[in-house]
Every structure is written in C-alpha cells, then in structure tokens.
Backbone bond lengths (Angstrom), bond angles and torsions (degrees), N, CA, C in turn:
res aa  C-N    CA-C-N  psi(-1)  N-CA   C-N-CA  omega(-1)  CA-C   N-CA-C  phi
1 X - - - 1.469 - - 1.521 109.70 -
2 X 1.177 122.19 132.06 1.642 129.57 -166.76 1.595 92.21 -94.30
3 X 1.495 97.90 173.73 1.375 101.78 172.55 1.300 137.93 -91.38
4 X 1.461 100.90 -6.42 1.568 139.45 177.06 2.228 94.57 -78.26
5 X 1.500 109.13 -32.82 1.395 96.42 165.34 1.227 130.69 -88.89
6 X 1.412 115.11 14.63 1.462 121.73 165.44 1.332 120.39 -56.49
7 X 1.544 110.17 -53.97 1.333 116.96 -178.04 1.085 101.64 -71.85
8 X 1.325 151.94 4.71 1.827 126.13 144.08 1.725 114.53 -89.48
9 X 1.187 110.50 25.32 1.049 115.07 155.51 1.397 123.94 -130.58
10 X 0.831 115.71 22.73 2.060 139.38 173.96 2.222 103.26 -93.51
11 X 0.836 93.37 91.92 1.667 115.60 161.00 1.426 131.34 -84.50
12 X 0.982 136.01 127.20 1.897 144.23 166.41 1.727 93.79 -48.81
13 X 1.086 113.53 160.49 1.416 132.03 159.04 0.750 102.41 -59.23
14 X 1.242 132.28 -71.77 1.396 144.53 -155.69 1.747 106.00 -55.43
15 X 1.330 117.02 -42.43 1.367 117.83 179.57 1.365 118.95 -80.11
16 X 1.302 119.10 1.69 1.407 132.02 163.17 1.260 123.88 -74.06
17 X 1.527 102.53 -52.21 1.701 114.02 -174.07 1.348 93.66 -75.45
18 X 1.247 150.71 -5.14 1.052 141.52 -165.01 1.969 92.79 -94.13
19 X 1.058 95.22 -53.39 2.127 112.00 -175.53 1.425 97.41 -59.40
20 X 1.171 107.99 -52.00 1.725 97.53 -155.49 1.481 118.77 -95.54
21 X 1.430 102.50 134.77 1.712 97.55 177.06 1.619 135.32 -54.72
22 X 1.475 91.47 -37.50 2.018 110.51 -177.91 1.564 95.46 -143.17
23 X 1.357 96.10 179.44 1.462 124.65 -158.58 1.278 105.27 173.03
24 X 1.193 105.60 137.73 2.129 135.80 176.62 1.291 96.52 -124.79
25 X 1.625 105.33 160.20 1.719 130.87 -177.70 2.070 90.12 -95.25
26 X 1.315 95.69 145.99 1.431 107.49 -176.06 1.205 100.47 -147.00
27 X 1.447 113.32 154.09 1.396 112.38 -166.05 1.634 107.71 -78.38
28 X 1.874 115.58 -18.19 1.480 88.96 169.03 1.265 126.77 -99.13
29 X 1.566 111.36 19.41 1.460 129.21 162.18 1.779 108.42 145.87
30 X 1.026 115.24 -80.29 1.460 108.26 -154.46 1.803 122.18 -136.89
31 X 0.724 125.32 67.34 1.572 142.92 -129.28 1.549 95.96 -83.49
32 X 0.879 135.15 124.32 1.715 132.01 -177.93 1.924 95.39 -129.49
33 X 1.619 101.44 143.72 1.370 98.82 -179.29 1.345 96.07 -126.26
34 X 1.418 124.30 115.21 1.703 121.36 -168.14 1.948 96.09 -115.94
35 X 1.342 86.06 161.30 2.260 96.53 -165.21 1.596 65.95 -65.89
36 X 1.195 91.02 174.59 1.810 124.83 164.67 1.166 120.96 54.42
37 X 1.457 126.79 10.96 1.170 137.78 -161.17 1.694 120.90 -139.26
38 X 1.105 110.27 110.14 1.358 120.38 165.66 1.292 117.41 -7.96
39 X 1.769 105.22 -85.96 1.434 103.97 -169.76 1.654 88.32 -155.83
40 X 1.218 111.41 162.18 1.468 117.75 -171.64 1.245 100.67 -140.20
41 X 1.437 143.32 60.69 1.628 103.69 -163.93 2.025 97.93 -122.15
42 X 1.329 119.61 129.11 1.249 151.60 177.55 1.816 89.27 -51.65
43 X 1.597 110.61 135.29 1.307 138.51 161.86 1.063 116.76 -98.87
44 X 1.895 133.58 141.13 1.206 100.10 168.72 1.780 101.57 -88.15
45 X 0.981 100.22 166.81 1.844 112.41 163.18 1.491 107.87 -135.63
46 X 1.319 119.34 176.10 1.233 141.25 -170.23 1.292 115.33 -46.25
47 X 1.703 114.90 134.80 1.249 95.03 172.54 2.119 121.08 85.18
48 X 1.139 115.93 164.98 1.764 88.67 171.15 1.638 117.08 -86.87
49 X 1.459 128.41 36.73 1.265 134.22 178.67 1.883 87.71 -77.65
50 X 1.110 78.41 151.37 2.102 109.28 171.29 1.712 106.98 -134.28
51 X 1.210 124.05 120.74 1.282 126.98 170.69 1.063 111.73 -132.68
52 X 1.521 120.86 150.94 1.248 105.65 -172.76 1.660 97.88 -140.71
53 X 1.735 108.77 174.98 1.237 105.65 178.07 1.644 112.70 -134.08
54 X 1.131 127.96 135.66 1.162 123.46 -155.04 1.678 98.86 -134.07
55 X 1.778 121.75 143.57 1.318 123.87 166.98 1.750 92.80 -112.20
56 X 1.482 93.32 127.44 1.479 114.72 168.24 1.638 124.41 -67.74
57 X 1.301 130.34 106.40 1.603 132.12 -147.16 1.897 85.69 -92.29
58 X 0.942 122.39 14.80 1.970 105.47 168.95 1.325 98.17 -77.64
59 X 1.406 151.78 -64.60 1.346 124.10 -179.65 1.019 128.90 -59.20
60 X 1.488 114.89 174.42 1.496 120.70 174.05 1.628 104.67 -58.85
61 X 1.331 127.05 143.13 1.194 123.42 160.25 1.082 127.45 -86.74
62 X 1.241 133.39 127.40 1.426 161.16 -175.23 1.450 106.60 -76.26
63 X 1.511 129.68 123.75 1.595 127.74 155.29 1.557 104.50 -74.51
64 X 1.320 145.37 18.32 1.094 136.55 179.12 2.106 111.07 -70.58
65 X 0.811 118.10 175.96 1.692 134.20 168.02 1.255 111.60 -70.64
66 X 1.367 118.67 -30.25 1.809 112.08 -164.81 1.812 85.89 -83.95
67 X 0.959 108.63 -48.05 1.757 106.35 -168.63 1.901 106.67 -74.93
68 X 1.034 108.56 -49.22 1.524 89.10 179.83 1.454 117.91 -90.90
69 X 1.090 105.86 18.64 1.986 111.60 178.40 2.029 92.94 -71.91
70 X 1.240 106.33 -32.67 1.298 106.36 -163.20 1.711 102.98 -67.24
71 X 1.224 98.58 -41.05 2.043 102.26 -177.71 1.665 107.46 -60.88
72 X 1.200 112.73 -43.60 1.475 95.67 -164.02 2.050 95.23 -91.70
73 X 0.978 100.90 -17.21 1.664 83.75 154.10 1.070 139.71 -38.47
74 X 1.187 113.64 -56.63 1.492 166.77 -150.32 1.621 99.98 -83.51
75 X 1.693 113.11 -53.31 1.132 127.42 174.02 1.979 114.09 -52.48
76 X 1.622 82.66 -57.85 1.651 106.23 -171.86 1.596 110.38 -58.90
77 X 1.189 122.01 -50.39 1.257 121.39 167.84 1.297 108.75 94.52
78 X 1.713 119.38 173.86 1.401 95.91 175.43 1.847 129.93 -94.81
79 X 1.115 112.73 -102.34 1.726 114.33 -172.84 1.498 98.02 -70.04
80 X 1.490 106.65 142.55 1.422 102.77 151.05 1.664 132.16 -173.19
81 X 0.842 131.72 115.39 1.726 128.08 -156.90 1.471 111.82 -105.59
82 X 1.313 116.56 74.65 1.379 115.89 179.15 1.931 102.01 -90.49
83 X 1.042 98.50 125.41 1.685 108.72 154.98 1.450 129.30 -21.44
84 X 1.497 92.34 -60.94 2.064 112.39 -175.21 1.372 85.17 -52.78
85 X 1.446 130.52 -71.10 1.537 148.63 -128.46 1.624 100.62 -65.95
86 X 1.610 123.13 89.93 1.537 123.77 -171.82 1.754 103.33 -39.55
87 X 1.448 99.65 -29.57 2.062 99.01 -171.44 1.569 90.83 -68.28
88 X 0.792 143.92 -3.66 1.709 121.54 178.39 1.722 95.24 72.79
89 X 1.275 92.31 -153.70 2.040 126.76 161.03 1.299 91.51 -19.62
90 X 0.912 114.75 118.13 1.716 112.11 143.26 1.864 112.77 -161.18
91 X 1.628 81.76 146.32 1.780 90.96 172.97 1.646 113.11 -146.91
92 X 0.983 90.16 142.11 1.689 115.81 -176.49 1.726 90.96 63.29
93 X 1.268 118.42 33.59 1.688 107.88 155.00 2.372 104.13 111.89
94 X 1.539 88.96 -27.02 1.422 114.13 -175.43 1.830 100.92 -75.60
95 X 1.420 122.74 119.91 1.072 136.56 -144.43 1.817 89.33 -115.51
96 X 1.194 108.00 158.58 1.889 112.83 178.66 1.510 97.65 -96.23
97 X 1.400 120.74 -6.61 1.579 123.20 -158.03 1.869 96.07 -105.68
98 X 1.410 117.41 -22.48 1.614 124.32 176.67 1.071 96.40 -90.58
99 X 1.727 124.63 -52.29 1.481 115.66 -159.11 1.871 101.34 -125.71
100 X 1.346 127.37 93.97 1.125 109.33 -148.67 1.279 91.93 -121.64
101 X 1.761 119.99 20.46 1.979 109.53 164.28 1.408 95.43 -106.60
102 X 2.306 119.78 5.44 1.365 94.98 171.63 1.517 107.31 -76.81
103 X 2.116 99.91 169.44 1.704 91.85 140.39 1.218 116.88 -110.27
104 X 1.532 84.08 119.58 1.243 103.38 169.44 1.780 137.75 -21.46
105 X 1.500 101.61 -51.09 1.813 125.80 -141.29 1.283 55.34 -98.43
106 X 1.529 177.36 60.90 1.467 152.00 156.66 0.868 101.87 -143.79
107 X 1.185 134.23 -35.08 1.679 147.99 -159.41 1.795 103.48 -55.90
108 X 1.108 97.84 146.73 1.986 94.10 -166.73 1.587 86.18 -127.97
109 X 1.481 110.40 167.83 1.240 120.43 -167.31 1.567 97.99 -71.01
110 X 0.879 150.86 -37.68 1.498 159.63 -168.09 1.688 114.45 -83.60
111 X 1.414 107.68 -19.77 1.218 112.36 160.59 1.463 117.97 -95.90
112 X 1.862 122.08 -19.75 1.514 111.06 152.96 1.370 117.78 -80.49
113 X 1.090 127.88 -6.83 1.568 139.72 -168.41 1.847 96.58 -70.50
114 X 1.573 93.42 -45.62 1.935 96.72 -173.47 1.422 111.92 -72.17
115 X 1.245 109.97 -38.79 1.454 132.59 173.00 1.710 95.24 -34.90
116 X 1.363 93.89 -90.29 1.515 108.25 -155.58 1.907 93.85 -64.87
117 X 0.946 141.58 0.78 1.609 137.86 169.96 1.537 102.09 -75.30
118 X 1.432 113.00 -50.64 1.408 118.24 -152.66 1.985 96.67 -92.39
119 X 1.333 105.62 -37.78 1.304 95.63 -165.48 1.416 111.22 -107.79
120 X 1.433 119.24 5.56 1.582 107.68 -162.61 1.686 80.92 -134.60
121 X 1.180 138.94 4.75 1.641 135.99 -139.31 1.856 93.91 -145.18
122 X 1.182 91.73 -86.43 1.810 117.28 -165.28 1.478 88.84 -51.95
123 X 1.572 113.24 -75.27 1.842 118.81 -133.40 1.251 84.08 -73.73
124 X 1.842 130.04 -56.06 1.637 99.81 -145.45 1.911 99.19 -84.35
125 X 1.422 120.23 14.37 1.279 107.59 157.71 1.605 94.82 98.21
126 X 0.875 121.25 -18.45 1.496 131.01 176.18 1.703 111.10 -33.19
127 X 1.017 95.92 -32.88 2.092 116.04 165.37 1.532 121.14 -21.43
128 X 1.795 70.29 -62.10 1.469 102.03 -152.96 2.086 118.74 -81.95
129 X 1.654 91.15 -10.33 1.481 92.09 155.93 1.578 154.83 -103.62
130 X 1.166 109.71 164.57 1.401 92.65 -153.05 1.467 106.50 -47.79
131 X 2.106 93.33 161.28 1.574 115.22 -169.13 1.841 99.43 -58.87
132 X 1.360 122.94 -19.16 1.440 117.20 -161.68 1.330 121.06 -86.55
133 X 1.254 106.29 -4.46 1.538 112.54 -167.51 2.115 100.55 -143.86
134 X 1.549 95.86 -17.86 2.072 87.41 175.50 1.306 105.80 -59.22
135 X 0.847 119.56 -61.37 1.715 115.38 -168.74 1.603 110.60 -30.33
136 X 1.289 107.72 -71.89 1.736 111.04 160.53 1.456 140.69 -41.10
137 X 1.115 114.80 -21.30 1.152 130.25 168.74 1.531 117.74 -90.60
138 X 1.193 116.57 -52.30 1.509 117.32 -177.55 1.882 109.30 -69.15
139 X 1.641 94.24 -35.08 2.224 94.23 174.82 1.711 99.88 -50.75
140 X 1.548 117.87 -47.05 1.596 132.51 -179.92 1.393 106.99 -32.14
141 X 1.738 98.41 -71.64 1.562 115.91 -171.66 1.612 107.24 -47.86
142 X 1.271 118.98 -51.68 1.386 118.69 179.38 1.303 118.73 -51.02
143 X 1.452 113.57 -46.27 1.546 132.49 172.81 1.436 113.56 -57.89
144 X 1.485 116.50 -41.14 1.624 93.18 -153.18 2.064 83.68 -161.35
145 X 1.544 99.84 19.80 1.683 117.91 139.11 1.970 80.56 82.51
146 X 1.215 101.10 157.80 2.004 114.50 -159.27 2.050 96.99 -80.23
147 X 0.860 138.28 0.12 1.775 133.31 -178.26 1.595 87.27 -92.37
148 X 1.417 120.33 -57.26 1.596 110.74 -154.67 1.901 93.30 -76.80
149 X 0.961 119.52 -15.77 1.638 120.95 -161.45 1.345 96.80 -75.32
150 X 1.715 89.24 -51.87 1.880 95.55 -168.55 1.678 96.88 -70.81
151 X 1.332 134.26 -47.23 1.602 119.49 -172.65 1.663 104.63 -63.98
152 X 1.119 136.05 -34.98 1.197 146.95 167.50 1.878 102.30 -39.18
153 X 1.365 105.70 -51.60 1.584 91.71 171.91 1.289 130.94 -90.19
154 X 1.456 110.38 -11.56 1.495 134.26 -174.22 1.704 93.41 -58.33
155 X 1.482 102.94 -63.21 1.520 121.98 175.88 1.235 110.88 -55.75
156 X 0.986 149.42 -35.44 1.480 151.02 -176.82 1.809 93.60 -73.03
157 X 1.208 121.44 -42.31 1.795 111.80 -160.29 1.641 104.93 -112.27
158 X 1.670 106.91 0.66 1.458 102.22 146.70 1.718 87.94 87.83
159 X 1.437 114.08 33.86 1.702 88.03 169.62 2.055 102.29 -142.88
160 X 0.865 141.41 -163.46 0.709 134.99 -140.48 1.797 102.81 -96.28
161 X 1.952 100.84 143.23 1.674 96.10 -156.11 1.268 99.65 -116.21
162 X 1.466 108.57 93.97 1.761 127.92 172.76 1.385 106.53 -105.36
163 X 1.392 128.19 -0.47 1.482 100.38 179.17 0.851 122.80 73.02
164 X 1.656 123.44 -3.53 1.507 109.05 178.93 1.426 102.40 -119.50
165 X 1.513 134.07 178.27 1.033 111.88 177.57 1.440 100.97 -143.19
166 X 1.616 111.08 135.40 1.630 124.76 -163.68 1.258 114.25 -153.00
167 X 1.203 143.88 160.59 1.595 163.93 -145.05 2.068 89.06 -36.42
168 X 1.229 89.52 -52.17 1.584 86.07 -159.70 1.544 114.31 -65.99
169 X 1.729 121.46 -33.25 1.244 128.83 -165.59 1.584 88.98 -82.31
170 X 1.615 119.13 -35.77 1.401 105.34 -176.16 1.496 123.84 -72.42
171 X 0.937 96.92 -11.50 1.900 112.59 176.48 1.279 109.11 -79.52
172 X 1.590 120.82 -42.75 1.125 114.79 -179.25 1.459 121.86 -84.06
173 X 1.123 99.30 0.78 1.810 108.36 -164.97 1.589 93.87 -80.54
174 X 1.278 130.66 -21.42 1.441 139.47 165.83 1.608 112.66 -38.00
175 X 1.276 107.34 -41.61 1.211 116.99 178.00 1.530 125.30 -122.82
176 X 1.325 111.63 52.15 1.381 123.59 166.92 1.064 125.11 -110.28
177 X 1.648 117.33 138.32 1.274 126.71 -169.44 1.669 113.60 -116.31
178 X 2.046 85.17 124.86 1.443 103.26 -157.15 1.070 112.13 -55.22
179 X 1.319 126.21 -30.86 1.727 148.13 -179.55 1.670 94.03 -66.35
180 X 0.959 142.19 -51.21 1.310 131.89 -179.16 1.313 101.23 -59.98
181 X 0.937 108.24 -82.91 1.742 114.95 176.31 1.232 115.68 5.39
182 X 1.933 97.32 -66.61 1.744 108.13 -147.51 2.030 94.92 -76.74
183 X 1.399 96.92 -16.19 1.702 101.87 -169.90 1.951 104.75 -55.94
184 X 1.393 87.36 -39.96 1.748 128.67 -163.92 1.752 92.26 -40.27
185 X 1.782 87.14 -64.59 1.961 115.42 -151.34 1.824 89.57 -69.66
186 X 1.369 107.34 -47.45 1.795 107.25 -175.10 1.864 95.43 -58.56
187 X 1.273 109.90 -57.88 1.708 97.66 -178.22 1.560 112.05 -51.13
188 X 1.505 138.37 -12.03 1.455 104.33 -164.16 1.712 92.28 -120.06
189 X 1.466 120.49 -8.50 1.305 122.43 140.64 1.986 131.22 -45.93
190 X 1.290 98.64 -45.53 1.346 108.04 168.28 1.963 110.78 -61.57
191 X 1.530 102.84 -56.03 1.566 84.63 173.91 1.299 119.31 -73.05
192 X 1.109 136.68 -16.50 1.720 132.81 175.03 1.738 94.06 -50.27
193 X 1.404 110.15 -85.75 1.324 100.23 170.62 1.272 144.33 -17.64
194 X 1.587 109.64 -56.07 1.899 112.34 152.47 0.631 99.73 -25.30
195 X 1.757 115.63 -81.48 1.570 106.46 -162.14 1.163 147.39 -78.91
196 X 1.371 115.84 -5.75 1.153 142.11 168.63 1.697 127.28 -115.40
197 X 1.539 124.88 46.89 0.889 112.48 175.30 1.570 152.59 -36.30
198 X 1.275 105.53 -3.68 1.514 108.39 176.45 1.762 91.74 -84.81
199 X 1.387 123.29 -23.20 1.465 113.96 -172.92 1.480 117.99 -70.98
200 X 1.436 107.82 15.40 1.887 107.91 -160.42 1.778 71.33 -83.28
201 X 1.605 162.13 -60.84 0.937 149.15 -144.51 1.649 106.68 -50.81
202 X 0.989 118.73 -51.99 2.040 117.24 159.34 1.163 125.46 -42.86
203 X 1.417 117.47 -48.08 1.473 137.98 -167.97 1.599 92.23 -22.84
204 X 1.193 124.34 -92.37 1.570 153.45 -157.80 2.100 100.55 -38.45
205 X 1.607 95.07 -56.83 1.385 96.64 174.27 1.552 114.54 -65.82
206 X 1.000 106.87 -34.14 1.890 119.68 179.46 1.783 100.16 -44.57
207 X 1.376 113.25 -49.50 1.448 138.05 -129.18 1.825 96.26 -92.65
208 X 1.309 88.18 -52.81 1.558 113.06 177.12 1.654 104.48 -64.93
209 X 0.940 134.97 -46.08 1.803 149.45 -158.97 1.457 88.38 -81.55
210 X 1.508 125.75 -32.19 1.341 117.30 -147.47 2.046 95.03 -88.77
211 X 1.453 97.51 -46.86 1.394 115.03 175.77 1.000 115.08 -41.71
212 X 1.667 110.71 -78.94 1.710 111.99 147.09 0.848 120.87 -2.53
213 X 1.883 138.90 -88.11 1.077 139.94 -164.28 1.554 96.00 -57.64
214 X 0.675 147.50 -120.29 1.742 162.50 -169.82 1.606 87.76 -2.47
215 X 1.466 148.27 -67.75 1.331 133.16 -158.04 2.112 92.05 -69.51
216 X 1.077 128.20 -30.92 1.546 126.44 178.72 1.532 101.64 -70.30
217 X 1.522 134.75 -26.30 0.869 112.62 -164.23 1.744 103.41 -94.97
218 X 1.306 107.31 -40.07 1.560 120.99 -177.59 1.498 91.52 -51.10
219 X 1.197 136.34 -58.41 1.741 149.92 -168.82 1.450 102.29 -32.64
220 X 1.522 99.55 -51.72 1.545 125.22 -165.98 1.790 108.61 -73.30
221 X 0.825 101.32 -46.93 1.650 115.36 179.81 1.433 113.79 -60.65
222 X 1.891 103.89 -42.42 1.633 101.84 -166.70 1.653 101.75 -86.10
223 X 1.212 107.40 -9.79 1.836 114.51 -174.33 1.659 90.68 -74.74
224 X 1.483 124.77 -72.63 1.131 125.49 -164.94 1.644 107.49 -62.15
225 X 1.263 108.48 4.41 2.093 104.25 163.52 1.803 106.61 -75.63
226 X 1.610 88.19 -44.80 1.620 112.99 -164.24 1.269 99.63 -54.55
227 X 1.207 112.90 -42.83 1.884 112.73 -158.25 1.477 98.14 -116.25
C-alpha cells in the first residue's frame, strides 16, 4: 500500500458513525471497531474534523511497512502537547524533542509516514527482520525509539544486546516469540513508571497498544501460513 493510498482511506466523522455499529473513547481519540475490518481507529486533526484511517482485512495480510505503517499511526494519533510527555509537541507519534527543526502542529500524515520509513524502518535495519516478529519491533521503535526495541529483542532471543541489528540478530529474529517480546515491552514500560511516576498516566494505553501489537502481529503470521 503506497502512501498516495492513504487518502482512500481518510473518512469524515460523520461517515463513520454512519458505518459503524459501536465505538469507545481512546486515548488517541476515537476508536471504532467495524465487522470485516482490521482496524478503524479515528485521529483527531484540526479543528472539530475526525478522520480516520483504516486497513481493509479482505486480503491476505502482508508484514510489509506499507500495510502496517497504518496501525501504529492509528496508535500514535494525531497533535498533542501534554506536559508529562518528555517528547513535548508531538503529532502522528513525531515528537519536537526527536525532530525539533520540524513543525510539528504542520506535519501531515505523509510527512510522518517518511519519517518513520526512513528513520524508524530503513536505517536501524528493522526491514531486514523476519516478517514474524518486524511488525512488533518497529510499533516498539516508534514507542520507546529503534536501540531499546532492537535490545528488547536481542534480550528476548538470548543473544547479544547492542541495539544494533546485523546478520546474527537477523537470523535469529526467524525464531522469535512475539509473546516473549510483548512480555519484554510491558516489563520496560513498568520500569519507566518506577521511575517516573507521573508516567503511570500512559501506563494503561502503553499496555493496551502493546496487546494490540502482539494479537496484529500473531494475526499476521498465521495468515501468511494460510496463504
């Protein structure tokens, strides 16, 4: 899926509540769960517009970047300047404290889309591991930036935790288990909090995103047995 097919998946609010049966409040705004469909979940944007972006579950699903760039979007949500949040500014997940000559409040989904391709995808190599376990790892990198994501799996498959990732971590990534993993990402969420108690207000969304990721990735894995 290109990024030019995003915008046929960009909806009015209004044409949502119309599709979908139910809907819950989510911390990155407005979460709709429709039959036949992957994931639906509403951004806010500017203004009282709601748009949302949705991957359509009739094909086979792909572990590639063009198809799951859309979930952790989705996760990230759009603008938002909380105090607690050490990233400052941030929208669609893109922080003023990582990228701080962007603007921020301007930034369009297609300009975090390149972002997170080139810097959270391409450079730390995250690409290059297996389809069964990238998806999980790169939502991480976005979350909690690509060194702790990649040692996060290093540690999960028992080999050595540099953060970087090369012939050996990619070999082993063949055999990583997403359930370990996600145990991994919930443990180093729990110490942020230790140490940072004003961060227990994330905790819950952290916790939830993490589940998510791991039931999207297992989804993804058992489809590509099927097909």
């Amino acid at each position: 899926m290109s990024v030019g097919n995003v915008r046929r998946f960009v909806k009015t609010f209004h044409e949502i509540i119309r599709e979908t049966a139910g809907h819950s409040n989510e911390r990155a705004g407005f979460f709709c769960s429709i039959p036949k469909q992957r994931i639906f979940l509403c951004i806010p944007c500017k203004g009282d517009e709601m748009k949302t972006v949705a991957a359509n579950a009739a094909t086979p699903f792909k572990m590639d970047f063009d198809d799951f760039i859309l979930h952790t979007i989705t996760f990230e949500g759009g603008y938002v300047n909380d105090p607690v949040d050490p990233g400052g500014e941030t929208n669609y997940g893109i922080s003023k404290r990582a990228y701080p000559t962007e603007d921020i409040a301007s930034l369009t989904i297609e300009d975090a889309i390149g972002i997170y391709r080139q810097d959270y995808w391409e450079k730390p190599r995250i690409a290059d591991l297996s389809e069964t376990i990238s998806f999980a790892v790169f939502d991480t990198a976005v979350n909690m930036g690509p060194r702790k994501a990649i040692k996060l799996l290093q540690k999960s498959l028992r080999i050595k935790e540099d953060g970087m990732i090369g012939p050996v971590t990619i070999e082993a990534s063949k055999k990583a288990d997403v359930k370990k993993y996600t145990t991994l990402r919930l443990e180093e969420y729990q110490r942020i909090v230790r140490s940072n108690p004003r961060m227990q207000k994330f905790y819950y969304g952290w916790a939830m995103r993490s589940r998510r990721v791991e039931s999207i990735q297992l989804e993804a894995n058992k489809s590509q047995k099927l097909h």
